[in-house]
C-alpha positions in Angstrom: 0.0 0.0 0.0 1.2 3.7 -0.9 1.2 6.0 1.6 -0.6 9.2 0.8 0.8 12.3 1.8 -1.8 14.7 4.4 -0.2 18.3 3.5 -2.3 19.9 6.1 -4.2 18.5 8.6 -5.8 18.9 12.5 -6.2 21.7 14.1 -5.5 19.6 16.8 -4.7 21.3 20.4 -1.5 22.1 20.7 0.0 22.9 24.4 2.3 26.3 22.9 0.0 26.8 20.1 -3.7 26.6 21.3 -5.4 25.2 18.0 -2.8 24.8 15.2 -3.7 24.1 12.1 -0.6 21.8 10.8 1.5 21.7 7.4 3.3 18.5 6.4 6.2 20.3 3.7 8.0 17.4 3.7 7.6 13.6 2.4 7.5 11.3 4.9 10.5 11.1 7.4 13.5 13.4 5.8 15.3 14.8 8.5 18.6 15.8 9.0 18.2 14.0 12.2 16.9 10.6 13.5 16.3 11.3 17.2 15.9 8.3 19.5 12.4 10.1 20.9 10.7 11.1 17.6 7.2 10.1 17.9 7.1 8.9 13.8 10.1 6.5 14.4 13.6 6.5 12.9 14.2 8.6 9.9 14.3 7.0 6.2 16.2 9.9 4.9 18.7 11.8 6.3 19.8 14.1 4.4 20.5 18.1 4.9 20.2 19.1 1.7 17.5 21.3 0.9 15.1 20.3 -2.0 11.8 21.1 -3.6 9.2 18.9 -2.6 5.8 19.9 -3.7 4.7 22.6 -5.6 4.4 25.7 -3.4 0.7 26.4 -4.9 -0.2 23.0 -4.2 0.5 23.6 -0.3 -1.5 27.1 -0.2 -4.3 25.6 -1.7 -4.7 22.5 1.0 -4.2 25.1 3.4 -6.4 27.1 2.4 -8.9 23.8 1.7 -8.3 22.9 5.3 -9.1 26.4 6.7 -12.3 26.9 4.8 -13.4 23.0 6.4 -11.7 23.9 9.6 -14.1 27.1 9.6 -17.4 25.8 8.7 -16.6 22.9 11.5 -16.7 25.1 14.2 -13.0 24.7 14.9 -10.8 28.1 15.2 -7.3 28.1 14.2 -4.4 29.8 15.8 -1.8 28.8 14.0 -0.9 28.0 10.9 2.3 25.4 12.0 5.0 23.8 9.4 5.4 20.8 11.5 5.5 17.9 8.9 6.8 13.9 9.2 10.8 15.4 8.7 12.6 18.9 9.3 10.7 21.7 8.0 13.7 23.4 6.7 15.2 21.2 4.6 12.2 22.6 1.9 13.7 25.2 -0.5 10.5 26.7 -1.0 9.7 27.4 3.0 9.9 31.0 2.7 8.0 31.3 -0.6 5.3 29.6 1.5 5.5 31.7 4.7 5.1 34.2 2.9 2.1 33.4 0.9 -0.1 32.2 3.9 0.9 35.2 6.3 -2.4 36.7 5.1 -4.5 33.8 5.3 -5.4 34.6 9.3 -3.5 32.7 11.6 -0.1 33.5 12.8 2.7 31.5 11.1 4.8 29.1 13.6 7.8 26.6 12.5 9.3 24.1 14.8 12.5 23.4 13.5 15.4 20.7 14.9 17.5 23.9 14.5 20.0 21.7 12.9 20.0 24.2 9.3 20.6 27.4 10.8 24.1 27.7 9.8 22.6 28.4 6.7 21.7 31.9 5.6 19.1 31.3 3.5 17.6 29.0 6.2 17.6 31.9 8.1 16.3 34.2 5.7 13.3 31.9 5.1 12.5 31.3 9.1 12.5 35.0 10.2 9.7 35.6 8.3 7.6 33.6 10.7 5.9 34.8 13.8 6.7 32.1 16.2 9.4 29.8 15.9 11.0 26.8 18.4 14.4 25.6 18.3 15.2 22.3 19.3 18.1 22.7 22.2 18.4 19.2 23.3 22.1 19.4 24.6 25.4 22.0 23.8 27.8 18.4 24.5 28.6 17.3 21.0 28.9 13.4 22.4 25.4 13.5 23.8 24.1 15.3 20.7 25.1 12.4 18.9 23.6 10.0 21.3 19.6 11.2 21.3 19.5 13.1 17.7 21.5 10.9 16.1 22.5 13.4 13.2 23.6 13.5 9.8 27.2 12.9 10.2 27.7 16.0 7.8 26.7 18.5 10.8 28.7 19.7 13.2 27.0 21.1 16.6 29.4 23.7 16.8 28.3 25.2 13.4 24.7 24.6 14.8 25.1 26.4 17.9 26.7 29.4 16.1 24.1 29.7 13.4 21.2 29.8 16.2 23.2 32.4 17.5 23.1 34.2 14.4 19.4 33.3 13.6 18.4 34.6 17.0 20.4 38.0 16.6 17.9 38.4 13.4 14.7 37.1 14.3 12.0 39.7 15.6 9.0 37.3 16.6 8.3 35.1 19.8 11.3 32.8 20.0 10.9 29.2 21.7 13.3 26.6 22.7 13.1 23.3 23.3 14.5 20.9 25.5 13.6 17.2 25.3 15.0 15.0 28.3 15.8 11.7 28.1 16.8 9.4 31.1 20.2 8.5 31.5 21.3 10.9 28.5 20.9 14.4 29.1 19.1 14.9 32.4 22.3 15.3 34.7 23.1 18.2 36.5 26.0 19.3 35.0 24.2 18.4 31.4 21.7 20.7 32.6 23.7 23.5 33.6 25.3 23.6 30.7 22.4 23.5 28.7 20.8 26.6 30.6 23.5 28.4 30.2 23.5 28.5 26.6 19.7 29.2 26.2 20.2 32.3 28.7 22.5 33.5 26.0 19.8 33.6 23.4 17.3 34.9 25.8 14.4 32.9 24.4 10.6 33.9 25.5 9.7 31.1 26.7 11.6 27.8 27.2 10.0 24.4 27.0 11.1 21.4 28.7 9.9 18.3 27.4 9.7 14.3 27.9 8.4 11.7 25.7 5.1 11.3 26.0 4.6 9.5 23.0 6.3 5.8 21.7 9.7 6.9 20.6 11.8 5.8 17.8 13.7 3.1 20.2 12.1 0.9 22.6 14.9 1.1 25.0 13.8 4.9 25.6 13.0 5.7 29.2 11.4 9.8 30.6 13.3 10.9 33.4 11.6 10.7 36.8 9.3 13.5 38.1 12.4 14.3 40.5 14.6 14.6 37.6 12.5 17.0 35.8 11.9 19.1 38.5 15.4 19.5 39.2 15.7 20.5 35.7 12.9 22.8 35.7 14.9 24.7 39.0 17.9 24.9 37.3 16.4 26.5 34.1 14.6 28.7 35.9 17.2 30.3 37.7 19.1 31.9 34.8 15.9 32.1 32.2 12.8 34.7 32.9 10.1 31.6 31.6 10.6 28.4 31.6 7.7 25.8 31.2 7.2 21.9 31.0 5.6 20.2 28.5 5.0 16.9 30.4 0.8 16.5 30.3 -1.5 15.3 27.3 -2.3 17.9 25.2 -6.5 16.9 25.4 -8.3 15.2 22.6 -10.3 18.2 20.8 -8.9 17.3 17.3 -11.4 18.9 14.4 -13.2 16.6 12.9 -14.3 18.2 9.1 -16.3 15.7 7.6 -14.3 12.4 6.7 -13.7 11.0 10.0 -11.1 8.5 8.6 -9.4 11.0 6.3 -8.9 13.8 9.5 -7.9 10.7 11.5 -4.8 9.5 8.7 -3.9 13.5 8.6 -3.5 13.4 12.3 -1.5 10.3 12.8 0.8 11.3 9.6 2.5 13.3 12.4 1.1 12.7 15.5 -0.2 9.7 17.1 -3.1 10.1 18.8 -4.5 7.9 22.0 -7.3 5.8 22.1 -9.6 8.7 24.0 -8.8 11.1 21.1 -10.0 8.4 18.8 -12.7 7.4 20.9 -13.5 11.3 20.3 -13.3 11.6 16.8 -15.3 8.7 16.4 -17.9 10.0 18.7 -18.2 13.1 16.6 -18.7 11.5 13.3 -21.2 9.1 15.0 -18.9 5.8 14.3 -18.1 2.8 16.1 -14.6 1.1 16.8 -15.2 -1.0 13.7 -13.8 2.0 11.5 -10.3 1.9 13.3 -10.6 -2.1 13.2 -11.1 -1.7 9.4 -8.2 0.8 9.1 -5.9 -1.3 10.5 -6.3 -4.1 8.3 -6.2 -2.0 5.5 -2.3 -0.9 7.2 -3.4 2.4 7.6 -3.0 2.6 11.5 -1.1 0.0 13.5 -1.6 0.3 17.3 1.1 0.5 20.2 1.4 1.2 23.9 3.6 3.3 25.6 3.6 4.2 29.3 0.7 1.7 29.5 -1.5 4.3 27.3 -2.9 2.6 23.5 -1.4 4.9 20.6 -2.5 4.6 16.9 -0.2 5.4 14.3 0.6 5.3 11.1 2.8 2.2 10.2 6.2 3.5 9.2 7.0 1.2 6.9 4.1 0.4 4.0 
């Protein structure tokens, strides 16, 4: 079976973003990184080359497509987010289509692996946007390696220096983001270190996060509510905000119609639990026989994590 690329899809509750209304730029898992907690499992392509994927008018019209049903659903939209199955800024065309759905309502957000901004044009593209997070996972080159596993033509010095640069040039709300795994980057000193870097950029709010979804490797383990805390004292203590992103995000997903089609957009980039299913279904007025029928057809595959049922897409079809 072929999987068929969702370009937009959602809103679905977002806990930065309120409702964002997402935008998949890229084909299925390109990234310049394959991190051991991505939700969508480990990365087919890594690559950090910048291409064209898709016609730039093709994404403005979903978009707009997916507004207009978004709309007449009853859902609101806050954001218009390039989050897609990959890292947003390996698109060439990323700015061409910032630029074209600035007016479309919504602000414009990008979450980005940072992992391009040594690149000017990267830059360029990004700064154009109204919100943006940077992934911070580490500033220890060794651990970088460990958790984002990244293309071995990047070098995290060149990283950290081009989100110097991109920061220095960026006039919207800037976010970082700090993922902790257990037994990887959740030590004190780790910490510090970490910290002390994002002070430097002087971010408006940073995030730190934990897996709350099955990761890329089953060997994957959160850190302990002690641990986070911890981490969450040291941040706070040399950065004005700092805020965890430890709880479920709730299940009001929009459902536009087509319950199976806004279920496969979802689950192209996000899995979703069993209540959030158990919601959507409830809204279109269908029984568990649809998600039974979906995974035979290998368009969802179920999995547990953390003792909580997630449905997915299968990464491999």
């Amino acid at each position: 079976m072929q999987y068929m690329v969702s370009i937009a899809f959602g809103p679905v509750p977002s806990r930065r973003l309120g409702m964002s209304l997402g935008i998949n730029n890229i084909p299925p898992k390109f990234c310049s990184y394959s991190c051991v907690y991505c939700q969508i499992g480990n990365t087919d392509t890594i690559t950090t080359e910048r291409s064209r994927f898709y016609d730039t008018s093709s994404i403005v019209m979903e978009v707009e497509r997916r507004i207009e049903k978004a709309i007449s659903s009853g859902s609101r939209i806050d954001y218009l987010t390039f989050v897609p199955d990959g890292e947003p800024t390996l698109d060439h065309l990323l700015g061409d289509e910032i630029r074209l759905l600035k007016d479309k309502g919504p602000k414009i957000a990008v979450i980005t692996n940072s992992s391009l901004l040594w690149d000017t044009e990267v830059r360029k593209d990004l700064v154009q946007a109204d919100w943006i997070s940077i992934k911070v996972d580490t500033v220890d080159s060794n651990i970088w390696r460990r958790i984002n596993r990244p293309s071995p033509h990047l070098k995290l010095e060149g990283i950290i220096n081009g989100i110097k640069d991109f920061v220095a040039e960026f006039n919207g709300y800037l976010a970082t983001e700090t993922m902790l795994v257990s037994g990887m980057n959740d030590g004190d000193k780790t910490l510090e270190e970490t910290s002390d870097f994002l002070k430097s950029l002087e971010p408006d709010t940073a995030y730190i996060s934990i897996p709350t979804r099955p990761p890329a490797v089953g060997w994957l383990k959160p850190p302990t509510e002690e641990i986070v805390n911890q981490a969450y004292q040291i941040f706070s203590k040399k950065l004005q905000r700092v805020e965890l992103l430890t709880g479920y995000e709730g299940n009001l997903f929009a459902y536009t119609g087509n319950v199976t089609d806004d279920i496969l957009r979802v689950v192209s980039v996000h899995p979703m639990r069993e209540e959030a299913i158990n919601e959507m279904l409830s809204k279109a007025n269908c029984g568990w026989e649809t998600i039974e029928e979906m995974i035979a057809r290998k368009q969802l595959k179920e999995v547990e994590y953390q003792g909580v049922r997630f449905f997915m897409r299968p990464h491999s079809l």
